[in-house]
mmCIF file as Biopython writes it, N, C-alpha, C and O atoms, coordinates in Angstrom:
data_model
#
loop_
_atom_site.group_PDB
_atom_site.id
_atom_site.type_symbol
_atom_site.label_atom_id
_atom_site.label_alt_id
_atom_site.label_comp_id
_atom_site.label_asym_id
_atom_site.label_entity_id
_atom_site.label_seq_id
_atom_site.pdbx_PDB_ins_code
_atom_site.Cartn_x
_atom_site.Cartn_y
_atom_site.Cartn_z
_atom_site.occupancy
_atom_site.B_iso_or_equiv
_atom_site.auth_seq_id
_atom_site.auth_asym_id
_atom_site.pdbx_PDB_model_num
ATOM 1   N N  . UNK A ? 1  ? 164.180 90.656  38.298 1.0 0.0 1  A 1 
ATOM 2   C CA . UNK A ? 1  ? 164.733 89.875  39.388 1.0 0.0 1  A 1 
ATOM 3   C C  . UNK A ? 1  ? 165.937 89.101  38.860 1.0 0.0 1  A 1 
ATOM 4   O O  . UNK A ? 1  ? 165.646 88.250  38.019 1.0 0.0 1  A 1 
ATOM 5   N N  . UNK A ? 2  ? 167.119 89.204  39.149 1.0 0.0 2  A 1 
ATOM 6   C CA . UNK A ? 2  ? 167.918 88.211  38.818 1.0 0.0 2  A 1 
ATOM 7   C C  . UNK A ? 2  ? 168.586 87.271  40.191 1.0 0.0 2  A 1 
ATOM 8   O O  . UNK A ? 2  ? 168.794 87.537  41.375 1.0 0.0 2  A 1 
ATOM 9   N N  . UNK A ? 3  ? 168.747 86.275  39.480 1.0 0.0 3  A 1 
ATOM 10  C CA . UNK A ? 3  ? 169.219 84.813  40.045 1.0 0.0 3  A 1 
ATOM 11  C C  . UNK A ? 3  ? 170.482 84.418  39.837 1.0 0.0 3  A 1 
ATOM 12  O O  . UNK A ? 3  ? 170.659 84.173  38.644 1.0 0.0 3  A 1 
ATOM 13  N N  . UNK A ? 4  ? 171.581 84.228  40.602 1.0 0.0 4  A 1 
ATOM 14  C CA . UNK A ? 4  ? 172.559 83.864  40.248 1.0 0.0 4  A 1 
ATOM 15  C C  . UNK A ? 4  ? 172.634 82.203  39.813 1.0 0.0 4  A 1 
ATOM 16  O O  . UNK A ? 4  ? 172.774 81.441  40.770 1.0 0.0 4  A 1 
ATOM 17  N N  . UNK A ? 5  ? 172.569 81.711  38.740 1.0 0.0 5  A 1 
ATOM 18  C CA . UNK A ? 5  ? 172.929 80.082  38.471 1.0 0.0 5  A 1 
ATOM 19  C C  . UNK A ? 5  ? 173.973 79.601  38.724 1.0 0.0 5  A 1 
ATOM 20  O O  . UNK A ? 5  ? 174.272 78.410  38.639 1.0 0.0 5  A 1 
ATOM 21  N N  . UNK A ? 6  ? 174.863 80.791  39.181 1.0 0.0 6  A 1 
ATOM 22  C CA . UNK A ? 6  ? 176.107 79.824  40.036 1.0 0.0 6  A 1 
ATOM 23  C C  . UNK A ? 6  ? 176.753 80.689  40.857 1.0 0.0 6  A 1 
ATOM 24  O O  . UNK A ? 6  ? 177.635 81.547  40.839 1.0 0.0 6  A 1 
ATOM 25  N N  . UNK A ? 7  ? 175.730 79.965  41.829 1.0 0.0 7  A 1 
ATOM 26  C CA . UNK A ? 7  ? 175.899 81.188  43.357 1.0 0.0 7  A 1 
ATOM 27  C C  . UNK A ? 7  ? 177.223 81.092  44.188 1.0 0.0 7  A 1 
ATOM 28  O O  . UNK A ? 7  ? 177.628 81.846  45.074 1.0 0.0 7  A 1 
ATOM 29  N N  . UNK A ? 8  ? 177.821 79.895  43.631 1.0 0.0 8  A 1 
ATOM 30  C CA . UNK A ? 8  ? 179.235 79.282  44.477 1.0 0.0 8  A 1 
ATOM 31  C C  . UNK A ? 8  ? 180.205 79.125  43.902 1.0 0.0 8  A 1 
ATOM 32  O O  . UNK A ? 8  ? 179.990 78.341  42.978 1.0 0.0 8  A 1 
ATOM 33  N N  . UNK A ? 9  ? 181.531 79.551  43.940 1.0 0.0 9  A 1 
ATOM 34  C CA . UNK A ? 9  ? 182.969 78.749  43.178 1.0 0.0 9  A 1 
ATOM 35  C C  . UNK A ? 9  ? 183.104 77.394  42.936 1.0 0.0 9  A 1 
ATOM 36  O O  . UNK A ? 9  ? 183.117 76.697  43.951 1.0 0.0 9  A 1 
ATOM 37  N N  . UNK A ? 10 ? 183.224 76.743  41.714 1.0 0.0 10 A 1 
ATOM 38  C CA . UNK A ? 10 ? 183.027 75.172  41.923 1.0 0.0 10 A 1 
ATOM 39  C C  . UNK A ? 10 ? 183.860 74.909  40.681 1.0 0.0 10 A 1 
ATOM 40  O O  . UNK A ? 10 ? 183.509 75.243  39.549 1.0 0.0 10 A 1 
ATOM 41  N N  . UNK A ? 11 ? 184.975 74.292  40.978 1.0 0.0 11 A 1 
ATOM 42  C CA . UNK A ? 11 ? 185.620 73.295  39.934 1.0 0.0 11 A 1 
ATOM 43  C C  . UNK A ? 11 ? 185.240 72.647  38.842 1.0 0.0 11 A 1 
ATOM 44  O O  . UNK A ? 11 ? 185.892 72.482  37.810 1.0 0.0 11 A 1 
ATOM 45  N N  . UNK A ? 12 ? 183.899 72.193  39.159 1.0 0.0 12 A 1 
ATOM 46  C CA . UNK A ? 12 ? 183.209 71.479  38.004 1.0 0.0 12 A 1 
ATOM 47  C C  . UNK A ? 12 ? 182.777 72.402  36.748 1.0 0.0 12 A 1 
ATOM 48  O O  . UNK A ? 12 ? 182.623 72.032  35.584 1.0 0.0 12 A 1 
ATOM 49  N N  . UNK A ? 13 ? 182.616 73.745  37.306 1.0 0.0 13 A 1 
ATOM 50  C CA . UNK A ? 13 ? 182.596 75.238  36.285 1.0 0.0 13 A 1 
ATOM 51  C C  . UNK A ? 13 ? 183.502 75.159  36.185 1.0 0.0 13 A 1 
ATOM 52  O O  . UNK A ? 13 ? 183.302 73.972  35.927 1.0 0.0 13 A 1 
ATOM 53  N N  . UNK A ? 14 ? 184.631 75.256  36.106 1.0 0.0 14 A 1 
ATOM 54  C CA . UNK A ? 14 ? 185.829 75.535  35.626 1.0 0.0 14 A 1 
ATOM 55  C C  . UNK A ? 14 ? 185.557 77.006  36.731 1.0 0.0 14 A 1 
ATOM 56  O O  . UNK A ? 14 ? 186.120 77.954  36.183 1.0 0.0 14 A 1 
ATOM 57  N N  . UNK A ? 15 ? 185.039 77.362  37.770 1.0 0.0 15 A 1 
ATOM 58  C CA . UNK A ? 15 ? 185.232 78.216  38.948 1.0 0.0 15 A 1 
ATOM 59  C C  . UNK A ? 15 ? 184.808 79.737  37.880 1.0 0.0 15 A 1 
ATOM 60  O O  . UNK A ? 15 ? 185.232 80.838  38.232 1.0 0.0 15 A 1 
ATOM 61  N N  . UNK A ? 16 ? 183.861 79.568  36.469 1.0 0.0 16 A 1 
ATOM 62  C CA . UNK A ? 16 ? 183.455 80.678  36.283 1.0 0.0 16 A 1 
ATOM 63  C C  . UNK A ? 16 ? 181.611 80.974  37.329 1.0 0.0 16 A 1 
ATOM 64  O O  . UNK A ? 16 ? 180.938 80.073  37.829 1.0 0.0 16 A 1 
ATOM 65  N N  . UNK A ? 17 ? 181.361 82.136  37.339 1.0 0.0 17 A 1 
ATOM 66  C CA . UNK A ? 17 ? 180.236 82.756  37.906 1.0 0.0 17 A 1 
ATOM 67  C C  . UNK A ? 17 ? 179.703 83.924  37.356 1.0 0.0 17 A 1 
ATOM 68  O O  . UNK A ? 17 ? 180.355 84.925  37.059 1.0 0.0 17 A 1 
ATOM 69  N N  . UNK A ? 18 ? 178.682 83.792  37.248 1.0 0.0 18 A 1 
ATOM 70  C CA . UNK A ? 18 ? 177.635 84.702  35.958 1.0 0.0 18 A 1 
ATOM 71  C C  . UNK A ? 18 ? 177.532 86.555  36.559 1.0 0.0 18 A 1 
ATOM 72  O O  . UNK A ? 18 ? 177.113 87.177  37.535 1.0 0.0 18 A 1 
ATOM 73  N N  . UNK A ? 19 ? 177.984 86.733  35.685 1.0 0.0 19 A 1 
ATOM 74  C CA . UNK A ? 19 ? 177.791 88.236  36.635 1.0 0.0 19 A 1 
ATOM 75  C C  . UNK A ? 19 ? 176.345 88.835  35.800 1.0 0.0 19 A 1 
ATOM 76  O O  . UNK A ? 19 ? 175.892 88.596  34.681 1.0 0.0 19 A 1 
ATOM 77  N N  . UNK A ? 20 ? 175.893 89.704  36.910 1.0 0.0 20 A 1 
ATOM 78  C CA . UNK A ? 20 ? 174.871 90.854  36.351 1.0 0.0 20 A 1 
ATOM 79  C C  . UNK A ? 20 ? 175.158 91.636  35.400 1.0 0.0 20 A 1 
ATOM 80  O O  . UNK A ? 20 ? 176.220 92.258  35.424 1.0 0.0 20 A 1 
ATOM 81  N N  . UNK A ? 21 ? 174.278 91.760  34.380 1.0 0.0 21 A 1 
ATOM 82  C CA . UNK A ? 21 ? 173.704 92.630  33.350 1.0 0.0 21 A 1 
ATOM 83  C C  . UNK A ? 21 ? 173.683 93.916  34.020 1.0 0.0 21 A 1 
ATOM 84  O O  . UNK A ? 21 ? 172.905 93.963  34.973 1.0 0.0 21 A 1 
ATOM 85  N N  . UNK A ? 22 ? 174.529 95.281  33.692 1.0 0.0 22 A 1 
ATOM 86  C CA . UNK A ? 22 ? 174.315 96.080  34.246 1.0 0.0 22 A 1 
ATOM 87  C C  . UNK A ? 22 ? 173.608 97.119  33.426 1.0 0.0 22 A 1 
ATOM 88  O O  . UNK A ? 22 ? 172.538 97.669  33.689 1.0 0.0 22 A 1 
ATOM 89  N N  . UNK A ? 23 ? 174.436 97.303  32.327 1.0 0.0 23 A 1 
ATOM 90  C CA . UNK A ? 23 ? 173.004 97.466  30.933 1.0 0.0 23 A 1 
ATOM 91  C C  . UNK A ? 23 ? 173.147 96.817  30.112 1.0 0.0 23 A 1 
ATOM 92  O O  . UNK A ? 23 ? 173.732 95.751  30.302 1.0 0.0 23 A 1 
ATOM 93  N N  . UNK A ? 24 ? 172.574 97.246  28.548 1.0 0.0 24 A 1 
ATOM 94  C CA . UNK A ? 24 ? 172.470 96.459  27.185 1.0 0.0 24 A 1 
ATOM 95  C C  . UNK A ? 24 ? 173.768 96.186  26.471 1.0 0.0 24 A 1 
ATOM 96  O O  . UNK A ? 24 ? 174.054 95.337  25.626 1.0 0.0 24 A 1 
ATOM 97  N N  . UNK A ? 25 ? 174.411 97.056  26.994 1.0 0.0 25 A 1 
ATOM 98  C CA . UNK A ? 25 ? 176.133 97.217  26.219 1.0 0.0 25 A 1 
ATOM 99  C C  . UNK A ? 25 ? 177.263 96.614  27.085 1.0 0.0 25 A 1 
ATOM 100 O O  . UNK A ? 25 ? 178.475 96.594  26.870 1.0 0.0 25 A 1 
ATOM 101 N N  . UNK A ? 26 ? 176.291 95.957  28.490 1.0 0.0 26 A 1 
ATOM 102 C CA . UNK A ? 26 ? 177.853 94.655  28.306 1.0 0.0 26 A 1 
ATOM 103 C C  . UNK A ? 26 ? 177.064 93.553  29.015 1.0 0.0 26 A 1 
ATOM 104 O O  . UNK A ? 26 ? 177.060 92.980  30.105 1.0 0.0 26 A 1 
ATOM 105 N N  . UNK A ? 27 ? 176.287 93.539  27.659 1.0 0.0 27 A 1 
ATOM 106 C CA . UNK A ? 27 ? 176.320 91.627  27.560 1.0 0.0 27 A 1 
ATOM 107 C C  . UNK A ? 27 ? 177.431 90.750  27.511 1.0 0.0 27 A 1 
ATOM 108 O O  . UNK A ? 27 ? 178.500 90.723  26.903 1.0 0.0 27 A 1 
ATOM 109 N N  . UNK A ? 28 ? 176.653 89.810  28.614 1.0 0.0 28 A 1 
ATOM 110 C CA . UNK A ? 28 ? 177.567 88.243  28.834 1.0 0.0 28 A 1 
ATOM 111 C C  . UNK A ? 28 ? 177.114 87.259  28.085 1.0 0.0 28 A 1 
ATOM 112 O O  . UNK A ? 28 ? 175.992 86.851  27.784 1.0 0.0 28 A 1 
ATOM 113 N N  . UNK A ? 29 ? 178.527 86.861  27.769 1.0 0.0 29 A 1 
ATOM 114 C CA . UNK A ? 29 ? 177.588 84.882  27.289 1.0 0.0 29 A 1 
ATOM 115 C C  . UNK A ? 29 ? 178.847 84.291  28.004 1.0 0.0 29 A 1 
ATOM 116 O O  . UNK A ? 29 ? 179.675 84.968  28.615 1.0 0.0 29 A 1 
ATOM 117 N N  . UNK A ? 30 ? 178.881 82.712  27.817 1.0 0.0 30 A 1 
ATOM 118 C CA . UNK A ? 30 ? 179.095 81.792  28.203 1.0 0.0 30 A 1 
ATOM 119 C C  . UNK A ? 30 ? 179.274 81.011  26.895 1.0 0.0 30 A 1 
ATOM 120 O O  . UNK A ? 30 ? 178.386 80.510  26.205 1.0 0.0 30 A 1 
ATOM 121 N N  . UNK A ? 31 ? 181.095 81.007  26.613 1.0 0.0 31 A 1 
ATOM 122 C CA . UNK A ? 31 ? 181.216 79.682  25.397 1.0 0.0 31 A 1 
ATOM 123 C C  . UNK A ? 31 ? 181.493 79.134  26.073 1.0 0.0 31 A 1 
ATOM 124 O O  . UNK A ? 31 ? 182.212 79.414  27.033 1.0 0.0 31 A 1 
ATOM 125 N N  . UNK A ? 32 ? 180.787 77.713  25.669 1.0 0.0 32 A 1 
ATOM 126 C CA . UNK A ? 32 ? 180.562 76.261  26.106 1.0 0.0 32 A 1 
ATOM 127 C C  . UNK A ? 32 ? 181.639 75.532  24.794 1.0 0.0 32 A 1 
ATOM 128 O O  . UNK A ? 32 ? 181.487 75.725  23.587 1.0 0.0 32 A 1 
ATOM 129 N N  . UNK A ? 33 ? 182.596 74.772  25.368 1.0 0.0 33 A 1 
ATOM 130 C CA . UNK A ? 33 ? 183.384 73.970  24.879 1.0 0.0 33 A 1 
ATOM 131 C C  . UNK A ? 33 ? 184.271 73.168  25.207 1.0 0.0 33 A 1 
ATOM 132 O O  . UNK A ? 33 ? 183.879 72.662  26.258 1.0 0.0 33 A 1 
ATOM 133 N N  . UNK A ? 34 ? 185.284 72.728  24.918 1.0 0.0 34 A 1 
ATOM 134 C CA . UNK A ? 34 ? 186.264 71.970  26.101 1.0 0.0 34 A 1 
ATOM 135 C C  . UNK A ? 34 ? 186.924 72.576  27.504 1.0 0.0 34 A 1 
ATOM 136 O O  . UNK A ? 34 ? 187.402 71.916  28.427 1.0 0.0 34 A 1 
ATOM 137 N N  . UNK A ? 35 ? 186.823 73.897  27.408 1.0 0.0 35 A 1 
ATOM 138 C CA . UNK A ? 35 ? 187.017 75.283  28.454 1.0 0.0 35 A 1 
ATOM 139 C C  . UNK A ? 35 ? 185.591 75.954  28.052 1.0 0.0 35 A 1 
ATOM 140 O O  . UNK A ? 35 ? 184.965 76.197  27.020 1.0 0.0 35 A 1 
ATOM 141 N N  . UNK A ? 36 ? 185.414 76.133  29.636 1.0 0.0 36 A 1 
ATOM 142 C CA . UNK A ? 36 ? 184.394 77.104  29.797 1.0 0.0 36 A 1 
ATOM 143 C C  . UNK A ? 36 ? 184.939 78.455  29.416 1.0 0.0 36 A 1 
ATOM 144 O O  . UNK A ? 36 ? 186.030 78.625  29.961 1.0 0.0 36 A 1 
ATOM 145 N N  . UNK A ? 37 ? 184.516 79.615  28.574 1.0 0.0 37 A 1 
ATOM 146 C CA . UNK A ? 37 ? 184.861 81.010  28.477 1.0 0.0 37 A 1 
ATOM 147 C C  . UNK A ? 37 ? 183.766 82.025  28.395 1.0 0.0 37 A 1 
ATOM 148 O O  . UNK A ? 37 ? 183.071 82.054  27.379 1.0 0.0 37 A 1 
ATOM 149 N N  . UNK A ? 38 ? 183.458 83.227  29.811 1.0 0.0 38 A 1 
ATOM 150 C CA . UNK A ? 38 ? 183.119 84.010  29.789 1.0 0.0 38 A 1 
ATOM 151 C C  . UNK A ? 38 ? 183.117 85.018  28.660 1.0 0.0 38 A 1 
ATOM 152 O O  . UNK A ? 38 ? 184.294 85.113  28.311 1.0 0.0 38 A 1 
ATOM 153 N N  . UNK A ? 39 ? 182.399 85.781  27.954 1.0 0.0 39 A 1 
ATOM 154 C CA . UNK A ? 39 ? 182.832 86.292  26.911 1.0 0.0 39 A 1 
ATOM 155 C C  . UNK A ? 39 ? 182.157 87.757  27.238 1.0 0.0 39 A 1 
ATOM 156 O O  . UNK A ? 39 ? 181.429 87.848  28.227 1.0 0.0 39 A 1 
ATOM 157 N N  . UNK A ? 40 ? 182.432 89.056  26.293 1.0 0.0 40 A 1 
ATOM 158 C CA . UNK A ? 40 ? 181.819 89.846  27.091 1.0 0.0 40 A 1 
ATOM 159 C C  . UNK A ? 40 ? 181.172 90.728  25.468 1.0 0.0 40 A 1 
ATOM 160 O O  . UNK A ? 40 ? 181.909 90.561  24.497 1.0 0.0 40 A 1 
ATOM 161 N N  . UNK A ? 41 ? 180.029 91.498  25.254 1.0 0.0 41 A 1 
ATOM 162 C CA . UNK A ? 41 ? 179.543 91.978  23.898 1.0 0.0 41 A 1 
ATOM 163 C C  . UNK A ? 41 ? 179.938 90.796  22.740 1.0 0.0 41 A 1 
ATOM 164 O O  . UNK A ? 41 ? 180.287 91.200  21.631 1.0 0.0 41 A 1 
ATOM 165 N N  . UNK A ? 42 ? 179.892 89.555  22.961 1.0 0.0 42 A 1 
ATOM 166 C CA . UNK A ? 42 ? 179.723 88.420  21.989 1.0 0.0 42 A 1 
ATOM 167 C C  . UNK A ? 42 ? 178.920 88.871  20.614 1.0 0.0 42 A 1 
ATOM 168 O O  . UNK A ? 42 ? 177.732 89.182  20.524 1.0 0.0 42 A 1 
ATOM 169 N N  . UNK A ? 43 ? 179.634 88.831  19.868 1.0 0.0 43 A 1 
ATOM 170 C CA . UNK A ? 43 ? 178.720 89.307  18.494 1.0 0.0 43 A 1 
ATOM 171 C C  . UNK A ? 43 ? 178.267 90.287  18.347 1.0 0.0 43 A 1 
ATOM 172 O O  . UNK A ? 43 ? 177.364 90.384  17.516 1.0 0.0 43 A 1 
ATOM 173 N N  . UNK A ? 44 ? 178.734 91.530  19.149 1.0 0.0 44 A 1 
ATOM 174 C CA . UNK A ? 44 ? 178.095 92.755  19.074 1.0 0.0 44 A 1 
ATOM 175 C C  . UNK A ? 44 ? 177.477 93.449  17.869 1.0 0.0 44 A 1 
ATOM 176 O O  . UNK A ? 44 ? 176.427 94.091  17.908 1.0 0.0 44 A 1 
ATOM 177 N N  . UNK A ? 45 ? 178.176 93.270  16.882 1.0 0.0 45 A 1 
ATOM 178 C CA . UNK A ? 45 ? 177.914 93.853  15.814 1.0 0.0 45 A 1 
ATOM 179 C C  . UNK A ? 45 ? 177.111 93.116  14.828 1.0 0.0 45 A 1 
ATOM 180 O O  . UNK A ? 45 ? 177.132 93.400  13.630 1.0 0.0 45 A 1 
ATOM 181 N N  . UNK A ? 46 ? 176.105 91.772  15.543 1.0 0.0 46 A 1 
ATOM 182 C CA . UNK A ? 46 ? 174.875 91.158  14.552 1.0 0.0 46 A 1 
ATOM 183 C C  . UNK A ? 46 ? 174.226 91.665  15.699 1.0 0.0 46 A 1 
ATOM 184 O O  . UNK A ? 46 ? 173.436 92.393  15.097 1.0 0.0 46 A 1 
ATOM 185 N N  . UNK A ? 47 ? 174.012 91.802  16.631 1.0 0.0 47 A 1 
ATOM 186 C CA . UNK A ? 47 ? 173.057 92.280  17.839 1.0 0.0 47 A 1 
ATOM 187 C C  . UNK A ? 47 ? 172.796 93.850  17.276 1.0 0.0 47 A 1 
ATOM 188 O O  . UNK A ? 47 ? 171.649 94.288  17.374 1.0 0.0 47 A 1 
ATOM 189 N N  . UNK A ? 48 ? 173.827 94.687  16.699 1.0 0.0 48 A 1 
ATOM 190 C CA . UNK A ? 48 ? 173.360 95.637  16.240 1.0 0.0 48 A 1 
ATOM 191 C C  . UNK A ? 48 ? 172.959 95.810  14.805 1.0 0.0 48 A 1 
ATOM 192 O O  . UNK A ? 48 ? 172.573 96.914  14.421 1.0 0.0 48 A 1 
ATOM 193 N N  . UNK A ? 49 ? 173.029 94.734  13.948 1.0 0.0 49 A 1 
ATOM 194 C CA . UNK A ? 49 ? 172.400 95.157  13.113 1.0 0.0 49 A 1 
ATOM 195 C C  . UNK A ? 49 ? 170.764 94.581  13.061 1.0 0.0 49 A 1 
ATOM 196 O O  . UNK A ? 49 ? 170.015 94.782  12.106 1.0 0.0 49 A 1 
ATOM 197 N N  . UNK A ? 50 ? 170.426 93.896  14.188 1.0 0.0 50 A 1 
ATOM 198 C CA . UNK A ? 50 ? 169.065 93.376  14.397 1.0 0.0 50 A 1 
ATOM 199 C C  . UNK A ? 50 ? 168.215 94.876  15.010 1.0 0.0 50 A 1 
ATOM 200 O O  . UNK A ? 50 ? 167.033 95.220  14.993 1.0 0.0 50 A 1 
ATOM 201 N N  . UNK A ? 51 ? 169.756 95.655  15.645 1.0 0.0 51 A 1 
ATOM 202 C CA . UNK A ? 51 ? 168.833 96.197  16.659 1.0 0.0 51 A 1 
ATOM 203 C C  . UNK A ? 51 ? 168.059 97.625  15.288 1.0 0.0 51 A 1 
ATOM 204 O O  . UNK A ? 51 ? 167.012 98.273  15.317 1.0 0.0 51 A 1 
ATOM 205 N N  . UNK A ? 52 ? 169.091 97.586  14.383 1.0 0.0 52 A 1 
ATOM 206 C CA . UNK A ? 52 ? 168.565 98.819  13.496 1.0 0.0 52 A 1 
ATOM 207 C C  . UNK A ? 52 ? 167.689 98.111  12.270 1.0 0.0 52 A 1 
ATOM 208 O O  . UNK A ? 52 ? 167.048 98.876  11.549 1.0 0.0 52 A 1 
ATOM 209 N N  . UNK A ? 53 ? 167.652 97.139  12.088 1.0 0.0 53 A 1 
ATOM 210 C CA . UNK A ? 53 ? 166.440 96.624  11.530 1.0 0.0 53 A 1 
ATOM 211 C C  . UNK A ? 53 ? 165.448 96.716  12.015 1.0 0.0 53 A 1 
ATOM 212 O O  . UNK A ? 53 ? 164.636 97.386  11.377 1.0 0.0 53 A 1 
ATOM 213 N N  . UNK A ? 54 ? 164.984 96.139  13.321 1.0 0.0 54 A 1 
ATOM 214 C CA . UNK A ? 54 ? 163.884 96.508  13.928 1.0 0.0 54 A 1 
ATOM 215 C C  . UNK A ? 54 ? 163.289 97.725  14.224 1.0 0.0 54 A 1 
ATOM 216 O O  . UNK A ? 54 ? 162.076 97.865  14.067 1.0 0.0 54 A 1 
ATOM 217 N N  . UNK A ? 55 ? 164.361 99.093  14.847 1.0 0.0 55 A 1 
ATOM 218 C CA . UNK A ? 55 ? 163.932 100.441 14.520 1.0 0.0 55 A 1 
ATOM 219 C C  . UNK A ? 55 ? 163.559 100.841 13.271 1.0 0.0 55 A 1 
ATOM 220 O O  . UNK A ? 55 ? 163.025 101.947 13.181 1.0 0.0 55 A 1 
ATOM 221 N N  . UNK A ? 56 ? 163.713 100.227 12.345 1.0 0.0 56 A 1 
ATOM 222 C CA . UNK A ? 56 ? 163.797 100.605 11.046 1.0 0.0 56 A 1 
ATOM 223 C C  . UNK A ? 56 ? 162.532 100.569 10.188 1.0 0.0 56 A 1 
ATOM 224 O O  . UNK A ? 56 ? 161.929 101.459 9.588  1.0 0.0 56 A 1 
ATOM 225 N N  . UNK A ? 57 ? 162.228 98.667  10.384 1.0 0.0 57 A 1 
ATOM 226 C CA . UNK A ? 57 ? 161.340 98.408  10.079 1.0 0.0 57 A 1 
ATOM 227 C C  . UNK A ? 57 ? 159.968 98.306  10.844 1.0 0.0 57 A 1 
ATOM 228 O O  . UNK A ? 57 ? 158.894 98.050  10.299 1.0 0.0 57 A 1 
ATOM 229 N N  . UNK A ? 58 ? 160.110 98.481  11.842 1.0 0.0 58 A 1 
ATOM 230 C CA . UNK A ? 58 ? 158.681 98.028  12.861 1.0 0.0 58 A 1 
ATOM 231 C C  . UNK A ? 58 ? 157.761 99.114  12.988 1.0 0.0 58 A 1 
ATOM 232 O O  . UNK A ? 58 ? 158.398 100.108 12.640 1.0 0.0 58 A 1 
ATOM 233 N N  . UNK A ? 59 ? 156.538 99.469  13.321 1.0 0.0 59 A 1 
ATOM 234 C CA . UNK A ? 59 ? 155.662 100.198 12.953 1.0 0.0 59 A 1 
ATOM 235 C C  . UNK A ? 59 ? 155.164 100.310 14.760 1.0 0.0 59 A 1 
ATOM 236 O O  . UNK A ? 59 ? 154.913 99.293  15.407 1.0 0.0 59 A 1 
ATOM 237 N N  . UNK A ? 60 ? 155.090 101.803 15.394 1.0 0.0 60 A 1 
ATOM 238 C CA . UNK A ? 60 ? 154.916 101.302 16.138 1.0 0.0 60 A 1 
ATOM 239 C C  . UNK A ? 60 ? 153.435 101.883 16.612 1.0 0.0 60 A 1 
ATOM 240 O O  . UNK A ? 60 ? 153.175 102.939 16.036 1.0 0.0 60 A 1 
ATOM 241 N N  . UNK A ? 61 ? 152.589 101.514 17.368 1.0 0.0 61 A 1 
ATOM 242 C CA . UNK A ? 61 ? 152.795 100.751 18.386 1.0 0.0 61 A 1 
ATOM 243 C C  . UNK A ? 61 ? 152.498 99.528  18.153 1.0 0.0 61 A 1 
ATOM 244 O O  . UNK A ? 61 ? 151.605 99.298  17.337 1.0 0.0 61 A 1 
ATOM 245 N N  . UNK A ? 62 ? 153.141 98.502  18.780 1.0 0.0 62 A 1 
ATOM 246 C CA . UNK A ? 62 ? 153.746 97.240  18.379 1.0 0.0 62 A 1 
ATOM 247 C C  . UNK A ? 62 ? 153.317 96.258  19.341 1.0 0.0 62 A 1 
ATOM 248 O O  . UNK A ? 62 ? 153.563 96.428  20.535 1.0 0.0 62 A 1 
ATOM 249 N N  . UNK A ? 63 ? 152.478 94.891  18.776 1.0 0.0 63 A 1 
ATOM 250 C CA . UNK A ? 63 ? 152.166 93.790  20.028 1.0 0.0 63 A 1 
ATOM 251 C C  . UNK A ? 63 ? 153.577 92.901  20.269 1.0 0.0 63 A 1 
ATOM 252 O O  . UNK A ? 63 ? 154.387 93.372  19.471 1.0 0.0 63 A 1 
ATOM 253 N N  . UNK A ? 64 ? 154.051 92.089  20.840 1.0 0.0 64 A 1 
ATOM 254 C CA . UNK A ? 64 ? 154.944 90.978  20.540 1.0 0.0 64 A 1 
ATOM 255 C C  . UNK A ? 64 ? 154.207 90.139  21.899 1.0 0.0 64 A 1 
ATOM 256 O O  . UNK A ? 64 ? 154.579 89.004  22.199 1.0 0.0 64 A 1 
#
């Protein structure tokens, strides 16, 4: 289910609005700083080396 947290244009955002996740490969973030900045695959390349550690190392079938 997703929720938009900023369902409206508003100045006080600096008029950004969260878009949907459409898949895994274009993640959003949100830098928070003196300007708000949308960012888009932020750090992609520690997200992938978590993601081949875990294939790597995990045994499956797997609780979390």
């Amino acid at each position: 289910m997703f929720i938009n947290p900023t369902p409206d244009v508003d100045p006080l955002f600096q008029n950004i609005t969260w878009l949907r996740v459409t898949d895994e490969k274009s993640m959003k973030s949100l830098e928070i700083g003196e300007d708000l900045r949308a960012l888009r695959n932020y750090r992609s390349e520690y997200i992938k080396f978590w993601d081949r550690l875990y294939e790597k190392y995990t045994q499956k079938p797997y609780n979390v």
